[in-house]
Steps between C-alpha positions, in 0.01 A plus 500: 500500500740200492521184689832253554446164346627197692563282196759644269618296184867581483584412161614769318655663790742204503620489167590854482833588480749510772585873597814537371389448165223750552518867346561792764161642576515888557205684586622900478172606492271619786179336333703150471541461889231215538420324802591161570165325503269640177248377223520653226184458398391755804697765380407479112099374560356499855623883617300662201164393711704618828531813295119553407576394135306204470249640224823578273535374157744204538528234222316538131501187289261346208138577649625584864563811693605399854551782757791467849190324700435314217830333430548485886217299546531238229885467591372424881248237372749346258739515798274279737423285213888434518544452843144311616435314204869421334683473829777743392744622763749754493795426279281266233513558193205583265512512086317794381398419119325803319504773254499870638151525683370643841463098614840480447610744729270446709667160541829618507410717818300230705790264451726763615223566773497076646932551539521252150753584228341614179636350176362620194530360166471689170183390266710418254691213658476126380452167784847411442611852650258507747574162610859682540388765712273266717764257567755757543286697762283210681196624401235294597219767437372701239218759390408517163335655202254245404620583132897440572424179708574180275890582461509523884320195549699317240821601710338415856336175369791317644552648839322371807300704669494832265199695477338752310211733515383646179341839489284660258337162349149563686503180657390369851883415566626822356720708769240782481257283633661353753614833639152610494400453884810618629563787745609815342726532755871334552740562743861517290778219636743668710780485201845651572677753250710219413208224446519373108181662350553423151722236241577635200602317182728616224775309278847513534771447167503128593133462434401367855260783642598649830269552779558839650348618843350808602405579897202699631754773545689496120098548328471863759900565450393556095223735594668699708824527284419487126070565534542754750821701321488417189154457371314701737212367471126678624213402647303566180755346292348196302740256350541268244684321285622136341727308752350242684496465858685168481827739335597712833501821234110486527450382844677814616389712205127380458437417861718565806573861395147602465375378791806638677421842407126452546436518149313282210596231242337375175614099444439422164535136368603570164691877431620482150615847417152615329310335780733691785450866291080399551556444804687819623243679346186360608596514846794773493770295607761765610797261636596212203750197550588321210815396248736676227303301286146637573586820544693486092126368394314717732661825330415375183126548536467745788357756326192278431419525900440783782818457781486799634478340848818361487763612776757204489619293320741212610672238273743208650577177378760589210693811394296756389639630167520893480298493135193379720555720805453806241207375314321431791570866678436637157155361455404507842726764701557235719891386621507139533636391796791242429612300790728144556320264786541120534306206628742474782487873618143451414506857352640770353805671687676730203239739326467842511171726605321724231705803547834323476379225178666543152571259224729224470574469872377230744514838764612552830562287838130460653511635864585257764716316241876521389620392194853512353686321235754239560775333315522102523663465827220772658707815503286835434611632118498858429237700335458416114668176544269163412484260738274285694200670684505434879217597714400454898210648663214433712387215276779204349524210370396146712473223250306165646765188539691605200891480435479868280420698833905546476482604132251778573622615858916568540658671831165655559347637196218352213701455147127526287749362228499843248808696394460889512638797558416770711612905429642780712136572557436182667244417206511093368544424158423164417748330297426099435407207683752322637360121476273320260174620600261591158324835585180511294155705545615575848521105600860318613520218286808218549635406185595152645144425662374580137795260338400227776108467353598520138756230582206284591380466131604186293603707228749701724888389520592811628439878543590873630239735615600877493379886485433654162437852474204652346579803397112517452349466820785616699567182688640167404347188364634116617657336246580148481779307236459154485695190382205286361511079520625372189246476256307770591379754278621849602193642375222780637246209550784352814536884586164488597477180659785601767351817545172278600683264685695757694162703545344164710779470736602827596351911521383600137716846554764296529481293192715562264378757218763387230680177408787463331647157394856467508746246386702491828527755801830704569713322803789546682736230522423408824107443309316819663257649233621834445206715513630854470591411150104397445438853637693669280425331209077573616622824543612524161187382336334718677693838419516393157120446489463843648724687210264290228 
C-alpha cells in the first residue's frame, strides 16, 4: 500500500537539470512501460510477501540470515523510525554510512520507503569528502555504522541541526533500539516514477565529485533491461561479490537484482580474493560480481576451493583483459561477463549474455539501450572506426546543480567519456578513456582530486597524479611526481610521509601507490602540465619492468 504525503521537500527536484539538457529517455521494451506514480521499493521488497515468499532466503551477512519478511519488517520499523521520530518527509535527504550488511539495506529500502533520497557513502571515505557530499546534497540526516561514525561526525560537527543514529553499538540510543516498538507495518509514500530516490557520488577529471540522480523508475529500468536480459538471474540464485552498495555496480549487482528476481545475496564486509573463493564455497554462491583485478587473483588459487556452484560471473569497473577472461573460464568453465555501466546510467547498458560473451570485448548493446559511436561533432562513425561511445536508454545521466550536465549529455545522448569501437557484429571493443580518470581495482579515481590533497603538504610545490599500468595485477596503480620545497630531501622516508598524509585526507584506494620526485613537470607554454607525457613515460617503466 502507499499513501500521498502532504509535505514534500523539493530540493533536489529543483536543481536538476533543465530538459533540454536532459538525455532522450527511450523505453523499447514492454517490461519498461512503468506507471506514473510507483515505489520502487514495492516492486523489488513488498510484492515477494504479496507473492507468498515471505519465508525466502533474502540477505546473508556476518552472523545473520534474514528471510523477504524479515528484511520487510526491519525496513518498515526503520522506516517509521524515519518518519515519527526524525521528522523526514518526502524529498529529504538521509546519509547512509556502512559497510555491505543486511542493516544497510535495510536502510537503504526504508528511506526509499518514507519518499527520502538515499545517499550512500563508501566506508572508505575521509570527513573532508563527506563534508563534500553533505554540503553538496543538504543532508541533514544520517544512519550509521557505529564503527564508521567519527569521520561523519567530524564532517557534521559544524552544521546546525545534523543528526545521526548509530547502529550496531548496543546502546540505548542505537537505531536498533529505537526502532524496536515500531509497527512492522508502513504504508510506502505515494512517490512518482520520476521522484529522486537516490544521489550518487562519483568524481569527474576536475576533481570536484558529481552528484548523479537516479528515480524510482531508473533502479526497475536496470532490472528489467540488463538483470532481466542479460544476467538472468533465478530465484535460487545467491549472489555475491566485492562492490559496495555505495558504488551503483553493487547496489544493482549485490542488491536490487536479487531481490528483483526473487533471489538471495551474501554481503560480505571484507571480500579479498581468498576470502570471496571461501565464501562461494561455503554457501555456493552461483552468481559473482567483482573486478579484473579479483578475478586475475581469484584464478590464481582456485583450484584450492570447490566452485562448482558458480553460474555467472560479471566483472565491470575497468576493461577486462582477454589473458584473465581465459584463466578464469579455464579454471572454472565459467565466461566472465564483461560489461561498461556508469554512475550516471547507474548501470551497465553494453554487455553481452553467456551465450554471446568472448574475450577482449566489452559485448553487445543491452536491450532497451542503443549505443553507437560518434565523432566529435556527434555524427555516428562506421563499424571499426574509434570514436566516442554514445549511449541513451531508459536510464541517463541527471547530474545535481552542476555545469558538466552539458559535457556528459549532447543533442540527446550520454557521452560516458570512453573511446571505442564497435564491429560489423555490433560487438564494443573498448579502446581508452577519453579524460583523466585513474581506473584502478575497479574504483574511478581523479587524478586532480588526488593532486589537490597532496598539494596540501608543506613539503609539496607541485605535482601530477596519473595511471600506471601493472602489468601484474591487470589494472593500474596511481602514481604521483612531485616537485618537492626546496630543501627537502627526495628520499623514501618523504615518500612515505605523503603517502600518510594523502591517506588522512582522502580514500586509501585512492592514495597514491608510487611517488616519484621530479625536478620540474612538463608544460605547455600556455603553463598546463602535460600529463600524457607522465603517462607515457609510467607506461614505460612499467613495460620495461615487465620485460626484466
Amino acid at each position: 500500500m502507499t499513501v500521498a504525503s502532504a509535505h514534500v521537500d523539493t530540493f533536489a527536484a529543483g536543481l536538476l537539470p533543465p530538459r533540454e539538457q536532459r538525455p532522450d529517455m527511450i523505453f523499447t521494451l514492454p517490461e519498461l512501460q512503468y506507471p506514473e506514480r510507483l515505489n520502487c521499493a514495492a516492486r523489488l521488497l513488498d510484492r515477494h510477501l504479496l507473492e507468498g515468499n515471505a519465508e525466502r532466503r533474502c540477505i546473508l551477512g556476518s552472523g545473520v540470515a534474514w528471510s523477504y519478511g524479515d528484511v520487510l519488517r526491519t525496513a518498515n520499523r526503520i522506516a517509521h523510525f524515519l518518519v515519527d521520530d526524525l521528522g523526514i518527509i518526502p524529498g529529504n535527504r538521509v546519509l547512509l554510512r556502512a559497510p555491505n550488511s543486511p542493516m544497510l539495506a535495510a536502510c537503504w529500502f526504508a528511506v526509499l520507503k518514507a519518499g527520502a533520497i538515499a545517499v550512500t557513502s563508501m566506508p572508505l571515505l575521509r570527513a573532508g569528502e563527506l563534508r563534500f557530499m553533505i554540503e553538496k546534497a543538504a543532508v541533514r540526516h544520517a544512519l550509521c555504522d557505529a564503527r564508521l561514525a567519527d569521520d561523519l561526525r567530524i564532517a557534521s560537527g559544524a552544521i546546525e541541526g545534523f543528526e545521526t543514529i548509530c547502529f550496531g553499538s548496543g546502546k540505548p540510543e542505537s537505531l536498533e533500539a529505537r526502532m524496536v516498538c515500531k509497527p512492522e507495518a508502513f504504508d510506502n509514500v505515494d512517490t512518482a516514477a520520476e521522484d529522486v530516490a537516490a544521489i550518487a557520488f562519483t568524481s569527474g577529471t576536475t576533481g570536484r565529485p558529481k552528484a548523479a540522480v537516479q528515480t524510482h523508475r531508473d533502479f526497475l529500468a536496470s532490472c528489467d533491461s540488463y538483470g532481466a536480459h542479460v544476467l538472468r538471474p533465478s530465484r535460487d540464485d545467491l549472489f555475491c561479490g566485492t562492490p559496495p552498495l555505495a558504488f551503483t555496480y553493487g547496489l544493482g549487482g549485490l542488491l536490487l537484482f536479487p531481490m528483483h528476481a526473487g533471489a538471495a545475496t551474501l554481503l560480505l564486509e571484507k571480500a579479498t580474493p581468498d576470502l570471496l573463493l571461501r565464501a562461494i564455497e561455503e554457501s555456493r554462491v552461483s552468481v559473482l560480481f567483482t573486478a579484473p583485478v579479483a578475478y586475475r587473483a581469484m584464478a590464481e588459487s582456485v583450484g584450492a576451493y570447490d566452485v562448482g556452484s558458480l553460474r555467472t560471473c560479471v566483472s565491470a569497473g575497468e576493461t577486462l583483459p582477454p589473458s584473465v577472461w581465459r584463466a578464469w573460464h579455464e579454471k572454472t568453465g565459467v565466461k566472465i561477463l564483461d560489461g561498461i555501466g556508469s554512475t550516471e546510467m547507474f548501470h551497465i547498458f553494453v554487455g553481452s549474455p553467456v551465450e554471446r560473451a568472448i574475450p577482449g570485448s566489452t559485448g553487445l548493446v543491452v536491450p532497451g539501450y542503443r549505443a553507437e559511436i560518434h565523432d566529435d561533432a556527434g555524427n555516428p562513425l562506421p563499424p571499426n572506426t574509434v570514436g566516442r561511445l554514445a549511449v541513451k536508454g531508459p536510464t541517463g545521466c541527471r547530474y545535481l546543480d552542476d555545469e558538466r550536465q552539458t559535457t556528459y549529455v549532447r543533442n540527446g545522448w550520454n557521452y560516458p567519456g570512453d573511446a571505442y569501437r564497435m564491429d560489423e557484429e555490433g560487438r564494443f571493443w573498448y579502446v581508452a578513456r577519453i579524460d583523466d580518470m585513474i581506473i584502478s581495482s575497479g574504483y574511478n579515481i581523479s587524478g586532480p582530486e588526488v593532486e589537490a590533497a597532496l598539494m596540501e603538504h608543506p613539503d609539496v610545490n607541485e605535482c601530477a597524479v596519473v595511471a600506471k599500468p601493472d602489468r601484474v595485477r591487470s589494472t593500474n596503480v596511481v602514481k604521483a611526481y612531485v616537485v618537492l620545497a626546496d630543501g627537502i630531501a627526495a628520499d623514501e622516508s618523504e615518500a612515505a610521509t605523503l603517502r600518510e598524509f594523502a591517506r588522512s585526507r582522502i580514500a586509501p584506494f585512492k592514495c597514491p601507490r608510487e611517488i616519484e620526485f621530479v625536478a620540474s613537470l612538463p608544460r605547455t607554454e600556455t603553463g598546463k602540465v602535460q600529463r600524457f607525457l607522465l603517462r607515457q613515460k609510467a607506461a614505460d617503466e612499467a613495460a620495461a619492468a615487465h620485460a626484466e
